[in-house]
C-alpha positions as a Markdown table, in Angstrom:
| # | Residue | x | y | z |
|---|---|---|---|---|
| 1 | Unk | -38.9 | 3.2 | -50.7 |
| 2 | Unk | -39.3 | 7.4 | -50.6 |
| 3 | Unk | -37.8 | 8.7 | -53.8 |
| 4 | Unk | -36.2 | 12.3 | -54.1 |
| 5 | Unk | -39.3 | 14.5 | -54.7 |
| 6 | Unk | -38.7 | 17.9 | -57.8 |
| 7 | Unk | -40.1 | 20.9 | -57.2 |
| 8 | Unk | -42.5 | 20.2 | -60.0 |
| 9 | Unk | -44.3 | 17.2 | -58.1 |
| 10 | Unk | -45.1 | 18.9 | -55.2 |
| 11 | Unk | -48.8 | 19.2 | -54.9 |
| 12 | Unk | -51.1 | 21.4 | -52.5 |
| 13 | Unk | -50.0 | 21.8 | -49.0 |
| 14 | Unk | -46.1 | 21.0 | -49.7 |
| 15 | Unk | -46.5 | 17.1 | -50.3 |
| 16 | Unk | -45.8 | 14.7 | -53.0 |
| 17 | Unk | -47.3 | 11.4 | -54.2 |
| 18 | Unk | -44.5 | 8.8 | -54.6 |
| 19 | Unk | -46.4 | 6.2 | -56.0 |
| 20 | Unk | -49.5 | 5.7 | -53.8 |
| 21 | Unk | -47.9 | 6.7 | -50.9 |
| 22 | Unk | -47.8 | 10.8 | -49.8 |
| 23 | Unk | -44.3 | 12.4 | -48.7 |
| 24 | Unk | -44.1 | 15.5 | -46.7 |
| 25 | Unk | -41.0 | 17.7 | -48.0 |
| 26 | Unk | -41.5 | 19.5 | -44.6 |
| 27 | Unk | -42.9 | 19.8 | -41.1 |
| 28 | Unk | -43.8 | 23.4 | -41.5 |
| 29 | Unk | -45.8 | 22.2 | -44.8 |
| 30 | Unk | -46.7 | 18.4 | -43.6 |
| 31 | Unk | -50.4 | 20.2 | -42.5 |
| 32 | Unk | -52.3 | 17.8 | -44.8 |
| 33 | Unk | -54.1 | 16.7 | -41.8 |
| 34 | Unk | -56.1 | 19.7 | -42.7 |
| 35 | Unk | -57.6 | 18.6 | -45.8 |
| 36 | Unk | -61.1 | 16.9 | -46.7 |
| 37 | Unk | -59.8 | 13.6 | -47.3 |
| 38 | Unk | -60.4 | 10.2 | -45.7 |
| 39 | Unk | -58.3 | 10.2 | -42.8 |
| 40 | Unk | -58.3 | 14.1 | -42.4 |
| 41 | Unk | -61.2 | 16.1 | -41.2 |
| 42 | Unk | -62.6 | 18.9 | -42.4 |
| 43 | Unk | -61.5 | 22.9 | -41.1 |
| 44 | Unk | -64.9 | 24.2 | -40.7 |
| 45 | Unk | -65.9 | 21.6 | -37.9 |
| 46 | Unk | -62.5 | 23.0 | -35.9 |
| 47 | Unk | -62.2 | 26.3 | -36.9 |
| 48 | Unk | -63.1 | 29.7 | -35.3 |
| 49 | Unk | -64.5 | 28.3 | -32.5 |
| 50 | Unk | -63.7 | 30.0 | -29.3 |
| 51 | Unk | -63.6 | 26.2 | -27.4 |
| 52 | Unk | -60.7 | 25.1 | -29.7 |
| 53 | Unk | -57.1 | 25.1 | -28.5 |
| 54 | Unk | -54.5 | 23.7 | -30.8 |
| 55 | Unk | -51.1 | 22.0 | -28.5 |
| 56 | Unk | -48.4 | 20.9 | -30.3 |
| 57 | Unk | -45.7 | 18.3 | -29.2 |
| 58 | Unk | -42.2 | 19.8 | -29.0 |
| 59 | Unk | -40.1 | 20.0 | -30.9 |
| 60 | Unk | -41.0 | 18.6 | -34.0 |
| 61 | Unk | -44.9 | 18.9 | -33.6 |
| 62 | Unk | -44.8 | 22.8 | -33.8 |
| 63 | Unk | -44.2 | 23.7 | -37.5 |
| 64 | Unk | -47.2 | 21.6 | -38.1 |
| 65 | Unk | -49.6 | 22.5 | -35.3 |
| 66 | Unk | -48.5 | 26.3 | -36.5 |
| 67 | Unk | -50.0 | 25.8 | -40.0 |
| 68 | Unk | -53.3 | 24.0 | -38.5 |
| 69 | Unk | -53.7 | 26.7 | -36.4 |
| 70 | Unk | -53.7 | 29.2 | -38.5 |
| 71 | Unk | -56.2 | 27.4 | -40.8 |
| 72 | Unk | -58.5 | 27.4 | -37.7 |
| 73 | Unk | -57.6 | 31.0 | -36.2 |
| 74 | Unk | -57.1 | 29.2 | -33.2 |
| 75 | Unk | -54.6 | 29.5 | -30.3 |
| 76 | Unk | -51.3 | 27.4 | -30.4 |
| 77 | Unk | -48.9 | 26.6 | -27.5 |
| 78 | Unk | -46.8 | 23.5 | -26.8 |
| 79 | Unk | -47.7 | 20.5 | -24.4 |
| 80 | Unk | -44.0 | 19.2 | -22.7 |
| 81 | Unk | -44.4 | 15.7 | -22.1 |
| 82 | Unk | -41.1 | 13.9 | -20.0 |
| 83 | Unk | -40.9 | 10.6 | -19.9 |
| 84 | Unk | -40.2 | 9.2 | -16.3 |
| 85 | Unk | -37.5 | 6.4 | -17.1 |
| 86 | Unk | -36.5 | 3.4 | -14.8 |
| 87 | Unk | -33.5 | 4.1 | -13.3 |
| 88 | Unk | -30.5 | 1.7 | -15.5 |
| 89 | Unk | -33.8 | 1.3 | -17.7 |
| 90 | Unk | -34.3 | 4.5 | -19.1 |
| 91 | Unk | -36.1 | 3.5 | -22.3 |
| 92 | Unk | -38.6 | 1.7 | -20.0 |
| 93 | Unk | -41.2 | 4.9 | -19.1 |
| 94 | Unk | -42.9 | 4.1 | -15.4 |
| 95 | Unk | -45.0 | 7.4 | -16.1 |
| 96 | Unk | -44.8 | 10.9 | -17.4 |
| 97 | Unk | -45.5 | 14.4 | -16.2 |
| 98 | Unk | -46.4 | 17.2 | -18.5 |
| 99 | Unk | -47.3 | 21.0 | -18.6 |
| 100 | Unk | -49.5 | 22.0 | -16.4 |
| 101 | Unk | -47.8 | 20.3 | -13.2 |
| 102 | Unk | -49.3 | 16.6 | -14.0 |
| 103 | Unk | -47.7 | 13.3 | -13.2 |
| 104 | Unk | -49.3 | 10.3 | -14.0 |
| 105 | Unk | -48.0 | 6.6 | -13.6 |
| 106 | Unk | -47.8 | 3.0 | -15.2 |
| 107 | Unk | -48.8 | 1.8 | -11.6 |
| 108 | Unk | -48.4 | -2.0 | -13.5 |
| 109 | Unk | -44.8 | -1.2 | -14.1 |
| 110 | Unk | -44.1 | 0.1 | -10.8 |
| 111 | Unk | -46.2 | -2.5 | -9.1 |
| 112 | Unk | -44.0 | -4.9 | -11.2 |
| 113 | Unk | -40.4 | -3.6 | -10.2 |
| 114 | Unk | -41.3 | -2.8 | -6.9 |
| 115 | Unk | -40.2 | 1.0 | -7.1 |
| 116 | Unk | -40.2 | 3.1 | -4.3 |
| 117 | Unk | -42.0 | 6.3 | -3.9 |
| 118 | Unk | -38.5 | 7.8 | -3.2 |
| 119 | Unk | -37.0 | 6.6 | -6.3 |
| 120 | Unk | -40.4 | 7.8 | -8.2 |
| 121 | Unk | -40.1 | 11.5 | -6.9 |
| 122 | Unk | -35.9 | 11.5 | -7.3 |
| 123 | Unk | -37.0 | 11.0 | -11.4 |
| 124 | Unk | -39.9 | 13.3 | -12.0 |
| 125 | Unk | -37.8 | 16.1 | -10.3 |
| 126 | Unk | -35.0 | 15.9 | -12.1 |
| 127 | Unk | -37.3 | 15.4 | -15.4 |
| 128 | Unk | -39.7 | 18.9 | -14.0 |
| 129 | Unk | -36.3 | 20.8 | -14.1 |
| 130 | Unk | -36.1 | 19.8 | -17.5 |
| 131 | Unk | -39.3 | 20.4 | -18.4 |
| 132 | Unk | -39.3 | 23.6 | -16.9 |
| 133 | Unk | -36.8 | 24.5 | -19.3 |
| 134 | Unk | -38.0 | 24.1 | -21.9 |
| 135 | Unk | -41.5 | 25.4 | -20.8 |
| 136 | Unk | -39.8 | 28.8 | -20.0 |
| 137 | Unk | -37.3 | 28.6 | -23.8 |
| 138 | Unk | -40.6 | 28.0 | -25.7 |
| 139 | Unk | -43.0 | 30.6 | -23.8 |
| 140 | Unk | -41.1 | 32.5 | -21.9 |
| 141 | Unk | -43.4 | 34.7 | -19.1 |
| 142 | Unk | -46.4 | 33.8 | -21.6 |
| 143 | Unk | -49.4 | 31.5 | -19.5 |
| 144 | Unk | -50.5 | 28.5 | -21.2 |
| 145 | Unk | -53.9 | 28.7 | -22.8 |
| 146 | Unk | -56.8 | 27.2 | -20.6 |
| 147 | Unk | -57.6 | 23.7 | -21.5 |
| 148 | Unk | -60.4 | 22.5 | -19.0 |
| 149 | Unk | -63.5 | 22.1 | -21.1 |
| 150 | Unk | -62.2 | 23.5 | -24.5 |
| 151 | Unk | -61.6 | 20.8 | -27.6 |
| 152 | Unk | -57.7 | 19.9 | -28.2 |
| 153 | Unk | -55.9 | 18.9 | -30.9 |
| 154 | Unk | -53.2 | 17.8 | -30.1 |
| 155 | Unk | -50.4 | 17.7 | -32.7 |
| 156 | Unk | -47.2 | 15.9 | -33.7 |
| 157 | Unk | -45.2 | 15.5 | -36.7 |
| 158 | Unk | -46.5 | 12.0 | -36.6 |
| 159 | Unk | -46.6 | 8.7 | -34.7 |
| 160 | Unk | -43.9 | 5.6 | -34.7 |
| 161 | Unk | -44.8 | 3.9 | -31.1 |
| 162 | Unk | -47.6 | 6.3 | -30.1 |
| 163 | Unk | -46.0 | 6.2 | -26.7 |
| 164 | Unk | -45.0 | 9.7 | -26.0 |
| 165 | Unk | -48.3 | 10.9 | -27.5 |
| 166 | Unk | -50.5 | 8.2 | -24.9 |
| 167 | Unk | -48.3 | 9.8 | -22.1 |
| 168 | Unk | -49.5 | 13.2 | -23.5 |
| 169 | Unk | -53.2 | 12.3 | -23.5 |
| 170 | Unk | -53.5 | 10.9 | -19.8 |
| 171 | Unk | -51.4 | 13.4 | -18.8 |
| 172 | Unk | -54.2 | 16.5 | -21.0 |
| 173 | Unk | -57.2 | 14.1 | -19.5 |
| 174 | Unk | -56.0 | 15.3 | -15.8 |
| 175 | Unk | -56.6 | 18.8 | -16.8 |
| 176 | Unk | -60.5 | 17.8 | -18.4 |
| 177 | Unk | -61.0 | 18.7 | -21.9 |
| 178 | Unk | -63.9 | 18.3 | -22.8 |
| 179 | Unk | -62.6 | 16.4 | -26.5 |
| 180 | Unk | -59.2 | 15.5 | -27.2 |
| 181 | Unk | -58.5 | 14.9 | -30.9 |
| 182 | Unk | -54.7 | 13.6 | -31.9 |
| 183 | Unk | -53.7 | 14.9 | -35.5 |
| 184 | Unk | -50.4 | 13.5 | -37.5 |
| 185 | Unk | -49.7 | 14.2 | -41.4 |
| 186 | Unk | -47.9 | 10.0 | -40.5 |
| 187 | Unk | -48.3 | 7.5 | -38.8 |
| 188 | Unk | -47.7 | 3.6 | -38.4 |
| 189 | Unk | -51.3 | 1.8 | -38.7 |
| 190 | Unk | -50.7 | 0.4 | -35.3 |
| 191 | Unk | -50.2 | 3.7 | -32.9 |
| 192 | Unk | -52.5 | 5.3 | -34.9 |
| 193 | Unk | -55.6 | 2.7 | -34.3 |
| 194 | Unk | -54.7 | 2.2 | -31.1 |
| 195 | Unk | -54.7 | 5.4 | -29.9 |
| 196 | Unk | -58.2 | 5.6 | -31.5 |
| 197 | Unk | -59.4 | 4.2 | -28.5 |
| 198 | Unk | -57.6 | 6.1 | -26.0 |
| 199 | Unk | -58.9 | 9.8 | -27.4 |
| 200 | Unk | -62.3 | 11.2 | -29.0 |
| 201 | Unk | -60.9 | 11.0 | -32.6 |
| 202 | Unk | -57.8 | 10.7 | -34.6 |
| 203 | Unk | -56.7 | 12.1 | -37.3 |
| 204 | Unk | -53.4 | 10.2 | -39.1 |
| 205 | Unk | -53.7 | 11.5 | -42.7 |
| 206 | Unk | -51.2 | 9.0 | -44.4 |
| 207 | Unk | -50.3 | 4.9 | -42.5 |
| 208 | Unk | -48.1 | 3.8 | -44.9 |
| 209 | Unk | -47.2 | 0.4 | -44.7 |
| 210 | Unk | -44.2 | -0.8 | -44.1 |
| 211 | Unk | -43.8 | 2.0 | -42.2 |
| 212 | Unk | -40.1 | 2.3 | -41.3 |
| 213 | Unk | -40.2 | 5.3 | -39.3 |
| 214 | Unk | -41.1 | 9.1 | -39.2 |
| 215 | Unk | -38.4 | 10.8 | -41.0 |
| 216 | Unk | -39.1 | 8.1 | -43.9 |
| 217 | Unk | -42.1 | 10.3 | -44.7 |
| 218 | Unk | -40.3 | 13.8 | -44.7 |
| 219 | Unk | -38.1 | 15.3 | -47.6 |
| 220 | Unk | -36.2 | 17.2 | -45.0 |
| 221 | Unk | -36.7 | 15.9 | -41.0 |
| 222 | Unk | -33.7 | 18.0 | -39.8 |
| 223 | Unk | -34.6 | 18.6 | -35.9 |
| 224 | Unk | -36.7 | 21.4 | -35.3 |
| 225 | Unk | -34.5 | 24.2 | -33.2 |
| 226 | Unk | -35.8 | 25.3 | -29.5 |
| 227 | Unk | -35.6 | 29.0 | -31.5 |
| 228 | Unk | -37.8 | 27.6 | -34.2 |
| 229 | Unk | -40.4 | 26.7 | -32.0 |
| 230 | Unk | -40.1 | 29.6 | -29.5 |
| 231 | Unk | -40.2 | 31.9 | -32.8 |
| 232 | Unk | -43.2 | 30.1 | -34.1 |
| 233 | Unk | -45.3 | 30.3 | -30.7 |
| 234 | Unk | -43.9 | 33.9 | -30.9 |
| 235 | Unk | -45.9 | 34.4 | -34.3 |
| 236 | Unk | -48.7 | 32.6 | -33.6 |
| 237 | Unk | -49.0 | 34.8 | -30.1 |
| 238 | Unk | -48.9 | 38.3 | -32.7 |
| 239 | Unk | -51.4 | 36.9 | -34.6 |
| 240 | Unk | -54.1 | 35.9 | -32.7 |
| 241 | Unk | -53.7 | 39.5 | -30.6 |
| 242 | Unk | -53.8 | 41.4 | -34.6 |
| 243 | Unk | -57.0 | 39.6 | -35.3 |
C-alpha cells in the first residue's frame, strides 16, 4: 500500500522510500531511471553523445524524458503511437502507426478475424488524423529529430501491459535505430522482462510487486496537459540551440 510521502522523506531525484518500495511524488521528478543503481544505468554511457536521441511517450512520458534529457544534453521529441482497434473491439489493437508515417500490424489478429484491407485503412485513417494532431499541438512546424542509426531511449512514465510501448518499438524498428533502449522510473515485472527481449536493453528502475498499476507509484499522477508537453518540448528545443 503507498503511504502519503512529507516533504522531509523525499530523497534525491524527488522520490521516497515507503518501506522497501520507491514512490515518485511526480513525473517531472520520477527521472530515477538516471541513477547508478541496479536496474538504472549509468549517464555517462548515454550522455553527450551526438548518436543519442531521447523520445518520449505522450502524454505522460514527457516530464520524465525532459529531465533524462537534460542529464544527457541530448535532444527530446515525442513518438505518437495510435493504437489501430477492432472495430466493436476497440480495446483489441490489430496494429499501430506512429510518427514518422509507420503502420505496422498483428497480421495473427487480422489473419484470425478475417479483416479486410478496407476495414484496416478506414482505422488507421481516422487514427493518422488524430495522430496528426497531436504531432502538430506538441511540435508545431518543428521536424522530428533523425532516428535512422542514432541510439533511442525511449521513455514513459512507466509500464502496466507494456503494449503501447511494444507497438512503439516495431513501429521505431521501421525507421532503423541502430539501439533502442526503453526507460521507466515503474514498471510491472512482467512488461518489463518481456520487453527485454523485444529491445537492446531496458531500463525499469523500480517492479514492485503487487504491482496495481502506474499511478500507484506517483504522489501526484494528474494527466499531463497537451500545453505541458508542447511547453516542455518548447524548452528542451531552447536549450539544446543555447548550448
Amino acid at each position: 500500500m503507498v503511504q502519503a510521502i512529507s516533504p522531509d522523506t523525499i530523497g534525491a531525484y524527488g522520490t521516497a522510500v515507503v518501506g522497501a518500495i520507491r514512490v515518485f511524488c511526480e513525473r517531472g521528478l520520477a527521472d530515477a531511471i538516471r541513477e547508478s543503481t541496479p536496474g538504472g544505468f549509468r549517464a555517462e554511457h548515454y550522455a553527450d553523445r551526438p548518436d543519442v536521441v531521447v523520445l518520449a511517450l505522450p502524454r505522460g512520458g514527457v516530464p520524465v524524458a525532459f529531465e533524462v534529457a537534460r542529464a544527457l544534453n541530448a535532444p527530446l521529441d515525442v513518438f505518437v503511437v495510435r493504437k489501430l482497434g477492432v472495430p466493436g473491439q476497440e480495446e483489441l489493437a490489430m496494429g499501430a502507426i506512429a510518427t514518422g508515417g509507420v503502420r505496422v500490424l498483428n497480421n495473427d489478429i487480422v489473419r484470425y478475424l478475417g479483416l479486410s484491407e478496407e476495414m484496416i485503412d478506414r482505422v488507421a485513417a481516422r487514427e493518422k488524423k488524430e495522430l496528426e494532431r497531436r504531432e502538430h499541438i506538441y511540435r508545431g512546424d518543428n521536424t522530428p529529430p533523425l532516428v535512422q542509426g542514432h541510439t533511442v531511449i525511449l521513455v514513459d512514465d512507466g509500464l502496466a501491459t507494456g503494449s503501447t510501448m511494444r507497438a512503439a518499438v516495431a513501429a521505431l524498428r521501421r525507421q532503423q535505430p541502430s539501439r533502442i533502449v526503453v526507460a521507466v522510473p515503474v514498471a510491472s515485472p512482467e512488461a518489463c522482462e518481456e520487453l527485454g527481449s523485444e529491445v537492446d536493453e531496458t531500463i525499469c528502475a523500480a517492479t514492485p510487486r503487487p504491482f496495481q498499476g502506474v499511478g500507484r507509484w506517483y504522489q501526484d499522477f494528474s494527466q499531463t496537459s497537451d500545453e505541458e508537453v508542447h511547453e516542455l518540448l518548447a524548452q528542451a528545443r531552447a536549450s539544446a540551440t543555447s548550448s
